[in-house]
Jmol script that loads the backbone (N, CA, C; Angstrom):
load data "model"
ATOM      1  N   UNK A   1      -2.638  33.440  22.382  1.00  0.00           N
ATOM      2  CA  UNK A   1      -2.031  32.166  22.687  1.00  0.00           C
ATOM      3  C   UNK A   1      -2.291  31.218  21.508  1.00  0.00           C
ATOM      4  N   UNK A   2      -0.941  30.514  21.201  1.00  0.00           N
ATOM      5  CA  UNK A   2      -1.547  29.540  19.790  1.00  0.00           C
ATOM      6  C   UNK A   2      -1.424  28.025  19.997  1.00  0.00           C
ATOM      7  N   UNK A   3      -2.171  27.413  19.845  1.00  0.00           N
ATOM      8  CA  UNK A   3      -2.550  25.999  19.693  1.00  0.00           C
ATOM      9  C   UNK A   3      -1.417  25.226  19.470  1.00  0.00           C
ATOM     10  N   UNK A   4      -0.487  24.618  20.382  1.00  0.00           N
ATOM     11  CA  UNK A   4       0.301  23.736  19.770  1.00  0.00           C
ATOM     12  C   UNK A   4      -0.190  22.131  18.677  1.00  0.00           C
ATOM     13  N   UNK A   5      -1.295  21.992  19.754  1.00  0.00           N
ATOM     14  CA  UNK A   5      -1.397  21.000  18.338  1.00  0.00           C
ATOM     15  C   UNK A   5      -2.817  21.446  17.207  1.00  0.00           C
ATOM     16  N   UNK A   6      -2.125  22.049  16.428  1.00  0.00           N
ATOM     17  CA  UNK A   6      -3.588  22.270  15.740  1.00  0.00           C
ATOM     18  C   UNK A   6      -3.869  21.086  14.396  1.00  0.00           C
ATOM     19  N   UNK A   7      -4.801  20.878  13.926  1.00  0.00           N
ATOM     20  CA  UNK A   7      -4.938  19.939  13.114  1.00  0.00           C
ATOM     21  C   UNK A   7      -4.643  20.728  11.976  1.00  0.00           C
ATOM     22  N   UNK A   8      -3.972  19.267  11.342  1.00  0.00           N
ATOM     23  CA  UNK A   8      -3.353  19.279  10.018  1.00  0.00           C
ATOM     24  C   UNK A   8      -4.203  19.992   8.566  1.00  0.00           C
ATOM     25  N   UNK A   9      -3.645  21.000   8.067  1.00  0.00           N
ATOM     26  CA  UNK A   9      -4.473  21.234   6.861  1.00  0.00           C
ATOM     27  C   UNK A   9      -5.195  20.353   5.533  1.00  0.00           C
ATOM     28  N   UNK A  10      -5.714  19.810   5.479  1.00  0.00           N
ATOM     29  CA  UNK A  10      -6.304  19.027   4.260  1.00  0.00           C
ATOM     30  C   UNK A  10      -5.920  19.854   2.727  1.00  0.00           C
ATOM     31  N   UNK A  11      -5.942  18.524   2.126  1.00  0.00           N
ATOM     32  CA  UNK A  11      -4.806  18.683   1.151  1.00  0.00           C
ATOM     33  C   UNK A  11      -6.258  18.810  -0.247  1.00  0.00           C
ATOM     34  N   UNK A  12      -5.585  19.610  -1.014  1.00  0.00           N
ATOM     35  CA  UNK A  12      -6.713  19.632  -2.009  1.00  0.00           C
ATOM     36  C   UNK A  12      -6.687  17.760  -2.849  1.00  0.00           C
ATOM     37  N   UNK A  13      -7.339  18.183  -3.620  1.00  0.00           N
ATOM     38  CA  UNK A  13      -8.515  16.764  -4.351  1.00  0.00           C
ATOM     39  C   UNK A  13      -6.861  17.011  -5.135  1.00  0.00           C
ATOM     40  N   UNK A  14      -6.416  17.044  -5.654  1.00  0.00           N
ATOM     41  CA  UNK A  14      -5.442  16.882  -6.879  1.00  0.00           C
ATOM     42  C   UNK A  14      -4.401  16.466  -5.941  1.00  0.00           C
ATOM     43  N   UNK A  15      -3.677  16.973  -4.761  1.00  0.00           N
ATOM     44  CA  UNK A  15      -2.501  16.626  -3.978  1.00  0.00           C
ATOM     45  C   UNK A  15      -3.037  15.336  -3.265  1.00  0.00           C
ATOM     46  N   UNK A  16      -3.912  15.121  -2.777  1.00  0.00           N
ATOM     47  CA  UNK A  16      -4.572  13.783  -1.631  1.00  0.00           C
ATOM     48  C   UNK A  16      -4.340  12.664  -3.477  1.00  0.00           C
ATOM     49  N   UNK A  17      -5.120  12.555  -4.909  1.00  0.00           N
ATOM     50  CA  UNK A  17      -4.513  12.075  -5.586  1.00  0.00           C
ATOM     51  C   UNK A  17      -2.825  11.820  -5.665  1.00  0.00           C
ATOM     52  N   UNK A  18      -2.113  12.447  -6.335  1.00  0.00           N
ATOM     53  CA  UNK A  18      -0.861  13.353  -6.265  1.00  0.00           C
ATOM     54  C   UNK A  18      -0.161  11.984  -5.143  1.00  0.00           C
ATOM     55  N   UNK A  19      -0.732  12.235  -3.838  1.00  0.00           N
ATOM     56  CA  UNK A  19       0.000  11.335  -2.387  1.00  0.00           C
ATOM     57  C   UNK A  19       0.029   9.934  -2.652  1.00  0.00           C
ATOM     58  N   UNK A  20      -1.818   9.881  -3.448  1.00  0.00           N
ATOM     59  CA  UNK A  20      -1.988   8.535  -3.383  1.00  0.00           C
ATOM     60  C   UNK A  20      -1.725   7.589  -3.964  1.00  0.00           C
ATOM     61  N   UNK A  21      -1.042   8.439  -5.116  1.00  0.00           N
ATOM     62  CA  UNK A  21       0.022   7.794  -5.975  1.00  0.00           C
ATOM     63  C   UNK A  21       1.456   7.196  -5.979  1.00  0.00           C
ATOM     64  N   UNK A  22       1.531   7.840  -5.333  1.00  0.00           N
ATOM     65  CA  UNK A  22       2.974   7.952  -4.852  1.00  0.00           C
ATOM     66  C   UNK A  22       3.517   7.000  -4.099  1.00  0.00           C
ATOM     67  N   UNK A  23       1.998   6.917  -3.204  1.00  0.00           N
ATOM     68  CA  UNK A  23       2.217   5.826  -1.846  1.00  0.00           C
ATOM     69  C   UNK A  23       2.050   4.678  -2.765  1.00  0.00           C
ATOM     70  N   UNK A  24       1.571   3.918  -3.618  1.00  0.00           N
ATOM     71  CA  UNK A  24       1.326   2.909  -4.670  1.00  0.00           C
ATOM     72  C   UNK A  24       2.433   2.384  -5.255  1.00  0.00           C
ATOM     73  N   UNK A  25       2.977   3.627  -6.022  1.00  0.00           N
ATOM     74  CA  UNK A  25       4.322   3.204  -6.586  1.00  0.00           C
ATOM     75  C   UNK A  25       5.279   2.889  -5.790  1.00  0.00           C
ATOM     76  N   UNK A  26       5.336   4.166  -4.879  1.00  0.00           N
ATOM     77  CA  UNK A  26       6.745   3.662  -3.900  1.00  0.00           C
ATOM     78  C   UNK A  26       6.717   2.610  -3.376  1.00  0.00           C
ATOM     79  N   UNK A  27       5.655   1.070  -3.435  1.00  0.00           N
ATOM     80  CA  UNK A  27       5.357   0.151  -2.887  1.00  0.00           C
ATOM     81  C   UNK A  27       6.352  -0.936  -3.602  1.00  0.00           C
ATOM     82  N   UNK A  28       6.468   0.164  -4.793  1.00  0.00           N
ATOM     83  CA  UNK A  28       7.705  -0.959  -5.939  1.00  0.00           C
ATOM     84  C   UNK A  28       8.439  -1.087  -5.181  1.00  0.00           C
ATOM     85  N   UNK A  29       9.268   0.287  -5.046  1.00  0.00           N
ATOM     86  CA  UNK A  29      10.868   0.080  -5.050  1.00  0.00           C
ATOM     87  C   UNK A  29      10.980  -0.135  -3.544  1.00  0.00           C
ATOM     88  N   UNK A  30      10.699   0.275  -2.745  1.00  0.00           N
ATOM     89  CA  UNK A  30      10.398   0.324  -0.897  1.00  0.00           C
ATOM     90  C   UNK A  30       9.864  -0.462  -0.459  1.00  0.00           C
ATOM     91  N   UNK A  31       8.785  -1.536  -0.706  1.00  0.00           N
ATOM     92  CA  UNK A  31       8.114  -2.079   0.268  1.00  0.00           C
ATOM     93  C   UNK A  31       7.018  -1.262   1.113  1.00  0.00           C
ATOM     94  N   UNK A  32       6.621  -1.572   2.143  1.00  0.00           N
ATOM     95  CA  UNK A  32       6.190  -1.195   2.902  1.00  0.00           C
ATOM     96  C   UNK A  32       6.349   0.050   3.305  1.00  0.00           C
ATOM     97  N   UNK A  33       7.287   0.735   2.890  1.00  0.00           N
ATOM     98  CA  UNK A  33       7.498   1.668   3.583  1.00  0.00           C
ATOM     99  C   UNK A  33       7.110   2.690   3.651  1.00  0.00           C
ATOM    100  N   UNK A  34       7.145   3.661   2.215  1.00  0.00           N
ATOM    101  CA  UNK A  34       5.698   4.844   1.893  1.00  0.00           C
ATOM    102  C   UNK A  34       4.931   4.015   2.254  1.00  0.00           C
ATOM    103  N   UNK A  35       4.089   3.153   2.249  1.00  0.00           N
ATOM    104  CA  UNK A  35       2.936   2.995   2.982  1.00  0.00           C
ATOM    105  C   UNK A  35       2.437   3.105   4.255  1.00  0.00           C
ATOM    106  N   UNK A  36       3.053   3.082   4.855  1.00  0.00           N
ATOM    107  CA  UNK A  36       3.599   3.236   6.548  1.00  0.00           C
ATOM    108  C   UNK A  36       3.975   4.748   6.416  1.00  0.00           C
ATOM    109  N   UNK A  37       4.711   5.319   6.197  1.00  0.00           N
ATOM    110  CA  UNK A  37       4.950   7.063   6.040  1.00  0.00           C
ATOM    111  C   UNK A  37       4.032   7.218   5.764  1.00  0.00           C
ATOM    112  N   UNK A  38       3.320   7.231   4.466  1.00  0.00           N
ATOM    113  CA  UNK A  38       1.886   8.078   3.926  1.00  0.00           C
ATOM    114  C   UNK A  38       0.992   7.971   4.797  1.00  0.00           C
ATOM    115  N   UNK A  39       0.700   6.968   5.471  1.00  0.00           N
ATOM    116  CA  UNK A  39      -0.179   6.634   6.261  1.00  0.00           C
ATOM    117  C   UNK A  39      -0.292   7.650   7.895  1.00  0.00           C
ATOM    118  N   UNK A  40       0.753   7.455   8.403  1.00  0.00           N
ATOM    119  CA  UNK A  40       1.025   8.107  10.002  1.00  0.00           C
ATOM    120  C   UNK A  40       0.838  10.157   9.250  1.00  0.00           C
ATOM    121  N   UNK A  41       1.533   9.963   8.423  1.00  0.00           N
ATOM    122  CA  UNK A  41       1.839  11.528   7.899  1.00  0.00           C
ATOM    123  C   UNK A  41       0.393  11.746   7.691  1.00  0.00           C
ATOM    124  N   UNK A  42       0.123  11.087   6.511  1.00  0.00           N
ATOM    125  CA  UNK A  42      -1.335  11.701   5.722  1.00  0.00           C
ATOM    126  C   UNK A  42      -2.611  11.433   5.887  1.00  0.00           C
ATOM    127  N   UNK A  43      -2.883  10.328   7.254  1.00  0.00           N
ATOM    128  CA  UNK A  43      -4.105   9.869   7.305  1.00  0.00           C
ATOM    129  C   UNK A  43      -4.951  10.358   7.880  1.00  0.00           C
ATOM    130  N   UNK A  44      -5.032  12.107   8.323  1.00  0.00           N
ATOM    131  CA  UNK A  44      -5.716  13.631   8.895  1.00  0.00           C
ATOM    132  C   UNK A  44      -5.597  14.190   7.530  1.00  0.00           C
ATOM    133  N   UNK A  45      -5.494  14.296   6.583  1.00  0.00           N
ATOM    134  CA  UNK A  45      -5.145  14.864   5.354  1.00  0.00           C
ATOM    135  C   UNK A  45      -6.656  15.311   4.529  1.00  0.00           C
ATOM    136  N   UNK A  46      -6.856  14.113   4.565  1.00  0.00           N
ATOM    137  CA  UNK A  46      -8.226  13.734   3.542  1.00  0.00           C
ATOM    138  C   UNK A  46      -9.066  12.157   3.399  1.00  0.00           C
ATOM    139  N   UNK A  47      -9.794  12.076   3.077  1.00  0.00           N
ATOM    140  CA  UNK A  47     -10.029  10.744   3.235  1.00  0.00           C
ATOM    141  C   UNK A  47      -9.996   9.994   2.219  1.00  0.00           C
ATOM    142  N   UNK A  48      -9.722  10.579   1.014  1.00  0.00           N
ATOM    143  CA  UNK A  48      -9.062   9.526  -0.287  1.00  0.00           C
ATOM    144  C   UNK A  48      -7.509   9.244   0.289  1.00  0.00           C
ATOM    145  N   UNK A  49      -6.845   9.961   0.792  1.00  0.00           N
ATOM    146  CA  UNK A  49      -5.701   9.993   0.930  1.00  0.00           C
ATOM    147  C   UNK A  49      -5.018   8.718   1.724  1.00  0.00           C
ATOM    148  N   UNK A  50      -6.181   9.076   2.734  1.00  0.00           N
ATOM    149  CA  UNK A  50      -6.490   8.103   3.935  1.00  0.00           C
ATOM    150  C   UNK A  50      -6.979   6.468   3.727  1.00  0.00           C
ATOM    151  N   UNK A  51      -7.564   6.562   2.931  1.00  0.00           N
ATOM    152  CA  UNK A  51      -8.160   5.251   2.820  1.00  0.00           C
ATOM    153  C   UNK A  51      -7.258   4.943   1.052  1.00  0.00           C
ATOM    154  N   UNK A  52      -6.423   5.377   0.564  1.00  0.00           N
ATOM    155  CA  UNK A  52      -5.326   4.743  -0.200  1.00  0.00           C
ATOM    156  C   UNK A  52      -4.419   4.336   0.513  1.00  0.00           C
ATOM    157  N   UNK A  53      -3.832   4.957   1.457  1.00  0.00           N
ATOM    158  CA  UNK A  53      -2.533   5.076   2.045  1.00  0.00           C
ATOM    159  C   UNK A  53      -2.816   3.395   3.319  1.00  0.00           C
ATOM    160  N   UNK A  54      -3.581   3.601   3.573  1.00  0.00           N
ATOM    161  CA  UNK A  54      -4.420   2.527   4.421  1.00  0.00           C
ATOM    162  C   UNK A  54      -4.513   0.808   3.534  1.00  0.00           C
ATOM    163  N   UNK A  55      -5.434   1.115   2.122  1.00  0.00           N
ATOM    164  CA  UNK A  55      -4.976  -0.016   1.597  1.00  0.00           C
ATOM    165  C   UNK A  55      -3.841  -0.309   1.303  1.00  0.00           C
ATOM    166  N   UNK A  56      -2.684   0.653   0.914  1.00  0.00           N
ATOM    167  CA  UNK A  56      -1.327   0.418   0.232  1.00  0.00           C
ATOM    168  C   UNK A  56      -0.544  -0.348   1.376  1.00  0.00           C
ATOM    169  N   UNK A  57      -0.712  -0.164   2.461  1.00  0.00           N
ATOM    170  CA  UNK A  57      -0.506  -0.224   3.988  1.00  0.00           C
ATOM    171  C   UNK A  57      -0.660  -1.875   3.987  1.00  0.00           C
ATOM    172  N   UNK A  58      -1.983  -1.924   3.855  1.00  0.00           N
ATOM    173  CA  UNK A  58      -2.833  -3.640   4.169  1.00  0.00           C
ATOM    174  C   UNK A  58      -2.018  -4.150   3.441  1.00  0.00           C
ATOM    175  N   UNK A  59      -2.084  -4.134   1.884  1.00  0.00           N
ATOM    176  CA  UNK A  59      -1.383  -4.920   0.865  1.00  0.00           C
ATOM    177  C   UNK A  59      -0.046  -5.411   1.099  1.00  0.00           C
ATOM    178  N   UNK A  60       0.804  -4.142   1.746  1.00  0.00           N
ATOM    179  CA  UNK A  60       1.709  -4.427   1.717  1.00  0.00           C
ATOM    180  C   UNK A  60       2.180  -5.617   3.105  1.00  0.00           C
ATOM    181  N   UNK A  61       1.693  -5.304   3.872  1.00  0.00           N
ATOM    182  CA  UNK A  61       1.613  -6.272   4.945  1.00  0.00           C
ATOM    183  C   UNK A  61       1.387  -7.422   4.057  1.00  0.00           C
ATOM    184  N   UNK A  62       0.006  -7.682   3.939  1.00  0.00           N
ATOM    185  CA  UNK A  62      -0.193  -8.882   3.715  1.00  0.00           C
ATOM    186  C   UNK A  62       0.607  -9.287   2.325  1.00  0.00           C
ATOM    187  N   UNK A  63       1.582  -8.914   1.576  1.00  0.00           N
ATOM    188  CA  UNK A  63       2.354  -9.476   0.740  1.00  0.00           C
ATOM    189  C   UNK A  63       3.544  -9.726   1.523  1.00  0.00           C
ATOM    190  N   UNK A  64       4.190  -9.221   2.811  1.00  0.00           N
ATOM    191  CA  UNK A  64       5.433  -9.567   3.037  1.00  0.00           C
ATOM    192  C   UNK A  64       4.648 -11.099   4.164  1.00  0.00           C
ATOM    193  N   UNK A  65       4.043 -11.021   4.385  1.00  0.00           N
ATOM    194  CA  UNK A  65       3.359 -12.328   5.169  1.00  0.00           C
ATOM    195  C   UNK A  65       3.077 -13.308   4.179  1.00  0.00           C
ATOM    196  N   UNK A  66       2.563 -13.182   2.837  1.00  0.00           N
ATOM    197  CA  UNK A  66       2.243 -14.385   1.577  1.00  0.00           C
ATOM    198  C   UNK A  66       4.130 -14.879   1.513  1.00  0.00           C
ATOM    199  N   UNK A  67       4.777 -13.782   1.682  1.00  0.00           N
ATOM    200  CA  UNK A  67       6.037 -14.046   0.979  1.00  0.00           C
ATOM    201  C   UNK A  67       7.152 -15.063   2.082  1.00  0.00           C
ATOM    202  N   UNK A  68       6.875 -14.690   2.911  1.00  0.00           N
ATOM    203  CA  UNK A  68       7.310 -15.711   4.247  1.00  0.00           C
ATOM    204  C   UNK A  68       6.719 -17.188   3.902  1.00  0.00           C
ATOM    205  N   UNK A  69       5.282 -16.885   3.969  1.00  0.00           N
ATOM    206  CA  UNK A  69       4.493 -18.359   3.596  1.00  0.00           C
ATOM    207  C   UNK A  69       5.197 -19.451   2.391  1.00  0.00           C
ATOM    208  N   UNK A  70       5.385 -18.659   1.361  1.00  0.00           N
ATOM    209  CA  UNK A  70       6.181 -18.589   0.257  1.00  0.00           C
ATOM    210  C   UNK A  70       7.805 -19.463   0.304  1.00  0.00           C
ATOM    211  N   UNK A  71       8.664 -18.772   0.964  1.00  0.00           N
ATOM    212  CA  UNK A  71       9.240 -18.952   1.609  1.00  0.00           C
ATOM    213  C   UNK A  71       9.832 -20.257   2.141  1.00  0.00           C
ATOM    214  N   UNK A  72       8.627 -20.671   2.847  1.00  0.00           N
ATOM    215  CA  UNK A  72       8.712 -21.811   3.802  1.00  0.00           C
ATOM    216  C   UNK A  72       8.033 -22.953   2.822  1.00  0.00           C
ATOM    217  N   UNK A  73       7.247 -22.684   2.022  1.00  0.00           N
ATOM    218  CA  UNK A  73       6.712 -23.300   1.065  1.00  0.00           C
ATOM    219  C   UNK A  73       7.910 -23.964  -0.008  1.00  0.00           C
ATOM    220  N   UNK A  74       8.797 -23.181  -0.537  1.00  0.00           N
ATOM    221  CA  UNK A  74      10.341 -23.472  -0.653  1.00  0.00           C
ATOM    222  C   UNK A  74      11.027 -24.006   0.011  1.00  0.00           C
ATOM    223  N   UNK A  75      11.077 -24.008   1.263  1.00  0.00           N
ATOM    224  CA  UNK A  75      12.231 -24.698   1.637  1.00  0.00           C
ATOM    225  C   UNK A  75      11.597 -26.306   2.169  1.00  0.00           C
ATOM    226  N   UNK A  76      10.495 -26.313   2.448  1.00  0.00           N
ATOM    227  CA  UNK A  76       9.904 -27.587   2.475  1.00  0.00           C
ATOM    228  C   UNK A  76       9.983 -28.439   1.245  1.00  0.00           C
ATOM    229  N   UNK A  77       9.721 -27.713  -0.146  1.00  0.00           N
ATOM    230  CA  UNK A  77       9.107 -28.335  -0.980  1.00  0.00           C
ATOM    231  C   UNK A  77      10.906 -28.661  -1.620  1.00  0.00           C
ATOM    232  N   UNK A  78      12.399 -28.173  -0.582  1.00  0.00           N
ATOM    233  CA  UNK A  78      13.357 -28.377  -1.302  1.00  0.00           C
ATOM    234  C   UNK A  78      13.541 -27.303  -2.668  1.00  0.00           C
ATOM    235  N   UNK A  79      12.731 -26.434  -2.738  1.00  0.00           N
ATOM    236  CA  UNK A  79      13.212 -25.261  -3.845  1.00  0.00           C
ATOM    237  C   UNK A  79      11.952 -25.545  -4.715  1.00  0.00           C
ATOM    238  N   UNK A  80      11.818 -26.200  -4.939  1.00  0.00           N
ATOM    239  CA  UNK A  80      10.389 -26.482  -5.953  1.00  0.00           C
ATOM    240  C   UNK A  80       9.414 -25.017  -5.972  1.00  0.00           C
ATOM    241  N   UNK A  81       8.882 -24.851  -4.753  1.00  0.00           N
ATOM    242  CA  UNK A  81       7.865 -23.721  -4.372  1.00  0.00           C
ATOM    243  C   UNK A  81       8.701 -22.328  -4.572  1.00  0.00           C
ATOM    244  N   UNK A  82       9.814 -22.188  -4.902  1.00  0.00           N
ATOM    245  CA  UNK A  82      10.617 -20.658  -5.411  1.00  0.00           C
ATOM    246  C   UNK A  82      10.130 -20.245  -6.480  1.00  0.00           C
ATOM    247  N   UNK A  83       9.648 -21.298  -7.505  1.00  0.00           N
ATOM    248  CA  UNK A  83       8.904 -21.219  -8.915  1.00  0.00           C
ATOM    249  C   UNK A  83       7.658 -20.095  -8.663  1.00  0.00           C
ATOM    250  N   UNK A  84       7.076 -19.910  -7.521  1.00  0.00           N
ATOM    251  CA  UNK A  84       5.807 -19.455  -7.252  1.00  0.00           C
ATOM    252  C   UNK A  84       6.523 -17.715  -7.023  1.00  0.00           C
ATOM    253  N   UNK A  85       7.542 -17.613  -6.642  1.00  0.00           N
ATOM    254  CA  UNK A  85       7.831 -16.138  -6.364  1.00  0.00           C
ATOM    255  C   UNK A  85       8.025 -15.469  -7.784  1.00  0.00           C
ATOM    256  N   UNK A  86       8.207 -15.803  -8.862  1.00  0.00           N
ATOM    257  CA  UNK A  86       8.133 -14.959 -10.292  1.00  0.00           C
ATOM    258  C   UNK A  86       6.549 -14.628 -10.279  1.00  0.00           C
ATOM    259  N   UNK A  87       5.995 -15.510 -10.516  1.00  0.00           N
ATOM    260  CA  UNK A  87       4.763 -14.673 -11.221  1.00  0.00           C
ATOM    261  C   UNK A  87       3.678 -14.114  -9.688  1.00  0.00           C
ATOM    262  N   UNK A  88       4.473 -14.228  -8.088  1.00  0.00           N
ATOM    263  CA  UNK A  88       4.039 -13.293  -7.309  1.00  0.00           C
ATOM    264  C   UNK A  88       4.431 -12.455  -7.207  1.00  0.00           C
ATOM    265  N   UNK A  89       5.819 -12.008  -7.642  1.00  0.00           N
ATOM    266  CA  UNK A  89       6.020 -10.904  -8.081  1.00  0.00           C
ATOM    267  C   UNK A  89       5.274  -9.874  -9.186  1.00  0.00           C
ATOM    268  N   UNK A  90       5.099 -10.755 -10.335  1.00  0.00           N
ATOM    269  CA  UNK A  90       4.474  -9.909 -11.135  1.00  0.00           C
ATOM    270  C   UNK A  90       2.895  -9.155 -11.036  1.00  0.00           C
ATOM    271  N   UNK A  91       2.569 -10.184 -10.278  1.00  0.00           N
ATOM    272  CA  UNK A  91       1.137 -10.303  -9.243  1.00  0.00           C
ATOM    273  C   UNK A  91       0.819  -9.169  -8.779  1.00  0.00           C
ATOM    274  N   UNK A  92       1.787  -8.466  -7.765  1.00  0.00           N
ATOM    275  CA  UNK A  92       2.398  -7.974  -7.093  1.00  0.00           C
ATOM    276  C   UNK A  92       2.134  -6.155  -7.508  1.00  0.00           C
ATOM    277  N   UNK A  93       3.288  -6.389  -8.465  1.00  0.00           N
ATOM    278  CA  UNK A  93       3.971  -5.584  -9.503  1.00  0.00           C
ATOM    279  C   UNK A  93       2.334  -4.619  -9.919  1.00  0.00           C
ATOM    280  N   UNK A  94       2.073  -5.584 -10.625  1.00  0.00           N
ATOM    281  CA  UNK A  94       0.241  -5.187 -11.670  1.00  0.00           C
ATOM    282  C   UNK A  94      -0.377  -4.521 -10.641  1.00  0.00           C
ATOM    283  N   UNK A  95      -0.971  -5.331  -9.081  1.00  0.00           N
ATOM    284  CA  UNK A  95      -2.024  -4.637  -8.613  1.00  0.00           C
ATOM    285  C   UNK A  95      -1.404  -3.356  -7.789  1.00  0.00           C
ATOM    286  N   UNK A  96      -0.006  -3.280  -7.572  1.00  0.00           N
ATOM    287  CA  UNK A  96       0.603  -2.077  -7.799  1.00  0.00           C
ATOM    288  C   UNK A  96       0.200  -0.602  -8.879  1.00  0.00           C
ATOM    289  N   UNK A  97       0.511  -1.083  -9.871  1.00  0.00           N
ATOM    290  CA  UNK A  97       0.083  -0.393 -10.808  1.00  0.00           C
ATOM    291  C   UNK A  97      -0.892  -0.149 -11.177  1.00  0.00           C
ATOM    292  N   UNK A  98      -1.838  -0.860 -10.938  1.00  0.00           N
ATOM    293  CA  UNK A  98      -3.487  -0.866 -11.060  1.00  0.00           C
ATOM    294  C   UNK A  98      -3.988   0.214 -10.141  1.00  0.00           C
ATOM    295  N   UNK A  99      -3.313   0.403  -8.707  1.00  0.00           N
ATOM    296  CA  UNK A  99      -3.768   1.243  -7.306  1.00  0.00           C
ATOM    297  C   UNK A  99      -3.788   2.274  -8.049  1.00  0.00           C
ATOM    298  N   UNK A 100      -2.237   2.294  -8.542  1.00  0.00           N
ATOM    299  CA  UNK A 100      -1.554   3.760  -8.902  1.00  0.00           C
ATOM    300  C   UNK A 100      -2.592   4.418  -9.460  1.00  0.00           C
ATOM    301  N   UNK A 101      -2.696   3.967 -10.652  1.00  0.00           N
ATOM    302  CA  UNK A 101      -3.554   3.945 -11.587  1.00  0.00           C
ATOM    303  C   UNK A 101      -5.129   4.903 -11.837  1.00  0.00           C
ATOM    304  N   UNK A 102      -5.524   4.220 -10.465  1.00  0.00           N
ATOM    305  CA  UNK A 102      -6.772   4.449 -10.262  1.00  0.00           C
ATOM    306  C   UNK A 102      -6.688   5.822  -9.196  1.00  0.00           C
ATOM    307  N   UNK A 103      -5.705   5.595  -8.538  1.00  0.00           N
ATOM    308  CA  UNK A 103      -5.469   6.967  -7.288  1.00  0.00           C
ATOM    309  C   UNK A 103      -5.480   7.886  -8.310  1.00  0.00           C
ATOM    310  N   UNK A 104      -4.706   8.056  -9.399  1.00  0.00           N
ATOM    311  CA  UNK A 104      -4.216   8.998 -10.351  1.00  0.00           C
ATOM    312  C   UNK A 104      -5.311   9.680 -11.092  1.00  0.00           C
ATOM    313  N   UNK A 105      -6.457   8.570 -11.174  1.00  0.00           N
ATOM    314  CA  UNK A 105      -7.870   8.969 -11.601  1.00  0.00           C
ATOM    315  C   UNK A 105      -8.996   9.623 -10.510  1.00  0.00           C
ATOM    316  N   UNK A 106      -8.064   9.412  -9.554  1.00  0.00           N
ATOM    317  CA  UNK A 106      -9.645  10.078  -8.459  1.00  0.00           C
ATOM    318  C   UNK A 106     -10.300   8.874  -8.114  1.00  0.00           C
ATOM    319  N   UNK A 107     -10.300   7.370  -8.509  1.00  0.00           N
ATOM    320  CA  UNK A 107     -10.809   6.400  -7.961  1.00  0.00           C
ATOM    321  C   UNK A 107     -10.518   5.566  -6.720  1.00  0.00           C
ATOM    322  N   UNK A 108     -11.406   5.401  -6.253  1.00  0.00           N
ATOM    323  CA  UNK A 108     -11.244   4.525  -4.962  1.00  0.00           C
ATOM    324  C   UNK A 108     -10.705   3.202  -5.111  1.00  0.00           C
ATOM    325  N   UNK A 109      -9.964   2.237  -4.744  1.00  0.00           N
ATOM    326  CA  UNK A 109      -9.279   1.211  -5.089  1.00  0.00           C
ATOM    327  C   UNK A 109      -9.159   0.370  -3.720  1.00  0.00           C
ATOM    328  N   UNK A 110      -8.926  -0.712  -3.991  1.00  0.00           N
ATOM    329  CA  UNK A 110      -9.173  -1.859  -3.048  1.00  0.00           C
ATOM    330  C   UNK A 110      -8.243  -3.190  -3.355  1.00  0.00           C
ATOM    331  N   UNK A 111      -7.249  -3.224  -2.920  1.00  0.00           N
ATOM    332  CA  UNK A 111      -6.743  -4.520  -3.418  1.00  0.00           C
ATOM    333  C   UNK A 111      -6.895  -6.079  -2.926  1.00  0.00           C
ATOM    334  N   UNK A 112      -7.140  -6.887  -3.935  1.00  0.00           N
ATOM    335  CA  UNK A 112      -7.683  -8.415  -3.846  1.00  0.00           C
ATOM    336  C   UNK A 112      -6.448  -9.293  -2.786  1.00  0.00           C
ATOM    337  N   UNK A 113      -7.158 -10.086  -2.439  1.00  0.00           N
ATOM    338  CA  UNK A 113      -6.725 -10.685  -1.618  1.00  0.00           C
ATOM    339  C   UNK A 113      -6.476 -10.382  -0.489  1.00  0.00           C
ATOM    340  N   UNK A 114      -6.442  -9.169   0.132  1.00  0.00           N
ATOM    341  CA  UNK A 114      -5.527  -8.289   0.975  1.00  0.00           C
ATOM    342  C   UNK A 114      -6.101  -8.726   2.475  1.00  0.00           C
ATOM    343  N   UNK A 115      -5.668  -8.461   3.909  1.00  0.00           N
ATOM    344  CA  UNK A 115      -5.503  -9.009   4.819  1.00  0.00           C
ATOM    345  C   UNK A 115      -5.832  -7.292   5.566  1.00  0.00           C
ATOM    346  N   UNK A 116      -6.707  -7.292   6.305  1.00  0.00           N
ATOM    347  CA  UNK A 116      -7.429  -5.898   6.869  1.00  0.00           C
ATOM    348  C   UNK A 116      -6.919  -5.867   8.506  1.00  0.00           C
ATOM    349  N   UNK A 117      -5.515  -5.201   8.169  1.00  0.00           N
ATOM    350  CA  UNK A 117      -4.922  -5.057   9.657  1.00  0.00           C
ATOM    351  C   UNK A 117      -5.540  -3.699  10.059  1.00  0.00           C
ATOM    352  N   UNK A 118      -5.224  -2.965   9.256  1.00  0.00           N
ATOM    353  CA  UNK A 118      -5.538  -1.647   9.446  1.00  0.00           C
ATOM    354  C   UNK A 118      -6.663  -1.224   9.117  1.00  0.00           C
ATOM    355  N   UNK A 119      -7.755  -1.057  10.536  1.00  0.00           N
ATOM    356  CA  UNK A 119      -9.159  -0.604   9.816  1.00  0.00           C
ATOM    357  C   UNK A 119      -9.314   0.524   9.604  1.00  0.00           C
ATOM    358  N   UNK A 120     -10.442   0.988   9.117  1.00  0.00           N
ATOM    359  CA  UNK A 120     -10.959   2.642   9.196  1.00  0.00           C
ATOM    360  C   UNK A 120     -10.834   3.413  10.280  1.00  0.00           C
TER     361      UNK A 120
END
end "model"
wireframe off; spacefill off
backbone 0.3
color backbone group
């Protein structure tokens, strides 16, 4: 008789990297969204995997919530506060690339500012 749910195979040290990259970048072009996939998919995987996919997750939340704030910060201020979405973008952009970066190295990464919806 075989196990319908059996747990997920863990992914070697180079693929749990490999994921955690992926989930980082795709934060460019997608949003939220590999982060949310990587996460439900890969977070039985491994626990680098897990705890990238998790911050990429937080960040991204808490940037579409700065960006609302943002937002409203604009339309109060009459357009003035739109000035602030270039260089949060680029903001953005960097500690993007910085995750990547470091997933790609085998390092653990943590992004600043970030808003801890999703715990351990």
């Amino acid at each position: 008789m075989t196990n319908e749910f059996q747990q997920p195979q863990p992914l070697s040290p180079a693929d749990e990297k490999l994921w955690a990259t992926l989930v980082h970048l795709g934060g460019i072009f997608f949003g939220f969204v590999p982060a949310l996939i990587g996460y439900l998919v890969l977070r039985d995987r491994g626990p680098f995997v897990r705890e990238h996919t998790r911050q990429a997750l937080n960040f991204q939340i808490s940037l579409a919530i700065y960006a609302a704030g943002l937002f409203v910060l604009t339309l109060i201020t009459l357009g003035i506060g739109g000035l602030l979405f270039i260089p949060f973008g680029i903001a953005a952009l960097v500690l993007m690339v910085i995750a990547a970066v470091a997933a790609n190295k085998g390092e653990w990464y943590k992004y600043p500012l970030t808003i801890e919806f999703i715990k351990q």
